[in-house]
N, C-alpha and C positions, 0 to 999 in steps of 0.2 A: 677317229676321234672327232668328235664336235664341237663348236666353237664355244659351248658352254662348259663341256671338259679343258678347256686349254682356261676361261674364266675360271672354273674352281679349284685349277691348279697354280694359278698364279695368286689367289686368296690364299690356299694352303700353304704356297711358300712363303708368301708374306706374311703370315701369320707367325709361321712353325718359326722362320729365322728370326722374327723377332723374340720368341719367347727363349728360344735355342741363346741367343747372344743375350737376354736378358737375364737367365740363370746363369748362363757363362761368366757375365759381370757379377750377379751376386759371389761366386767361387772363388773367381782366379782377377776379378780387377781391383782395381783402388786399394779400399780395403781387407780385400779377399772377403772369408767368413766371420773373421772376427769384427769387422766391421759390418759387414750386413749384421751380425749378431747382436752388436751393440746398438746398430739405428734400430733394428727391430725392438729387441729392449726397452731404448726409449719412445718406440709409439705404442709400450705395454704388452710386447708378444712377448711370454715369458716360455719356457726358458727359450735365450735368443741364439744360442749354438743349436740348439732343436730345430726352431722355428728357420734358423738360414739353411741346414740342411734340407728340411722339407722343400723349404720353397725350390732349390738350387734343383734339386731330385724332381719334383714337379716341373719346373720350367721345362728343363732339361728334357724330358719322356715326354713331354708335350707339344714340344718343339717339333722334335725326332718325327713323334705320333704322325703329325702335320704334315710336316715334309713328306713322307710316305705315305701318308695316306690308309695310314692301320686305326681300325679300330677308334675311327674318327671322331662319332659322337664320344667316346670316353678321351679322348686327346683334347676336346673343346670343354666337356665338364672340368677338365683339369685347369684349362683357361680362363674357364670364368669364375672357376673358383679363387683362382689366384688375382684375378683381376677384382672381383667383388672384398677381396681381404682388402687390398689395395684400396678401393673406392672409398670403405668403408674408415679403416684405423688411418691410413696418411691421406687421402684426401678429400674427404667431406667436406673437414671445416674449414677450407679454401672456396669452396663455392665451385661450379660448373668448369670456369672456363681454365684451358689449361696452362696459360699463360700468366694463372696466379697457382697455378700448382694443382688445379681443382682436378675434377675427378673429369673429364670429357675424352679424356684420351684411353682411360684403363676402362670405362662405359663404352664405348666405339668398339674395342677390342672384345670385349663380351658378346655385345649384340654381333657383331659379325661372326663371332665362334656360333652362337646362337642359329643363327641364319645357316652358317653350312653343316651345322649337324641338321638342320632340317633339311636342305637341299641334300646333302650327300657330296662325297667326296670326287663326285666324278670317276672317269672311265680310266685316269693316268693315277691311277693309284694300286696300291696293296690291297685293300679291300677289294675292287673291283678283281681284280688278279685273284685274288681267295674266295670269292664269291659272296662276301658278308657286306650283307643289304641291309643297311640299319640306317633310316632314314624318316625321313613325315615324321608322323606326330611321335611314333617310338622315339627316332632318335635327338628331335626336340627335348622329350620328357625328360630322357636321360641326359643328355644336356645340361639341361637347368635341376632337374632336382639332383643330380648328381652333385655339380657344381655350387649351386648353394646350400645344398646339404651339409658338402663337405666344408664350406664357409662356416654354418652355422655351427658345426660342430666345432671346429677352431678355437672360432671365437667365445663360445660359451666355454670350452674347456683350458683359454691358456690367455685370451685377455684383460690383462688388467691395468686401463690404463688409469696415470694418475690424475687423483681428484682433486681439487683445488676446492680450500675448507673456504664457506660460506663465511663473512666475517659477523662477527658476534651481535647477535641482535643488542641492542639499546635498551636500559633499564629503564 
């Protein structure tokens, strides 16, 4: 193994356990589901027992994915899917930085998903063990159109957030 397999397995794990203990948290912390269900709710992901399962099931298998090292470019679309819903319904309208809530921290985690479906999961992993080579520009593509495919479809099919009515124009 070489020192840039020992680098892409320490992104992997960083990654994977963050998304692994981030779905863990949507499930079983604070407010378990019903609480993820209801903040989902109110930033317009309807319905919000749906919307917390999915995510929890996504984190979770994408987590997992990472940590071993399967099937990697689909473990990172699953990442940045999750993270681009993120970006997107809770934190845009915060601005960049993340110390106002903004989006720099769930953008960072993308792009780096990003980056090692294009690099590849290195030589300490499941893939490499199974022999599936999905990498460069394939496993880039899939990557990202997976990933925000599967954002776009979300979002067109289940957000609705609320609108705050215009106040009445002056006669």
């Amino acid at each position: 193994m070489e020192w840039i397999d020992v680098g892409l397995l320490l992104i992997r794990l960083s990654l994977g356990v963050t998304l692994l203990m981030h779905g863990w948290n949507h499930w079983r912390g604070g407010g378990k589901i019903a609480g993820t269900a209801g903040w989902f709710e109110g930033l317009g992901l309807r319905p919000g027992v749906m919307q917390a399962w999915a995510s929890v099931v996504t984190e979770l298998a994408a987590g997992v994915g990472l940590i071993v090292g399967l099937l990697t470019p689909l473990a990172c679309a699953a990442v940045i899917g999750v993270m681009a819903v993120a970006a997107i319904v809770a934190h845009r309208p915060n601005g960049f930085f993340v110390f106002r809530d903004g989006y720099e921290y769930v953008v960072m985690i993308a792009i780096i998903s990003v980056a090692l479906a294009t690099i590849g999961p290195g030589k300490a992993s499941l893939d490499h063990a199974l022999d599936i080579e999905i990498n460069e520009l394939p496993g880039l593509l899939i990557a990202v159109f997976v990933g925000l495919g599967g954002t776009a479809l979300l979002l067109a099919a289940t957000w609705r957030p609320h609108r705050t009515k215009a106040p009445a124009d002056a006669p």
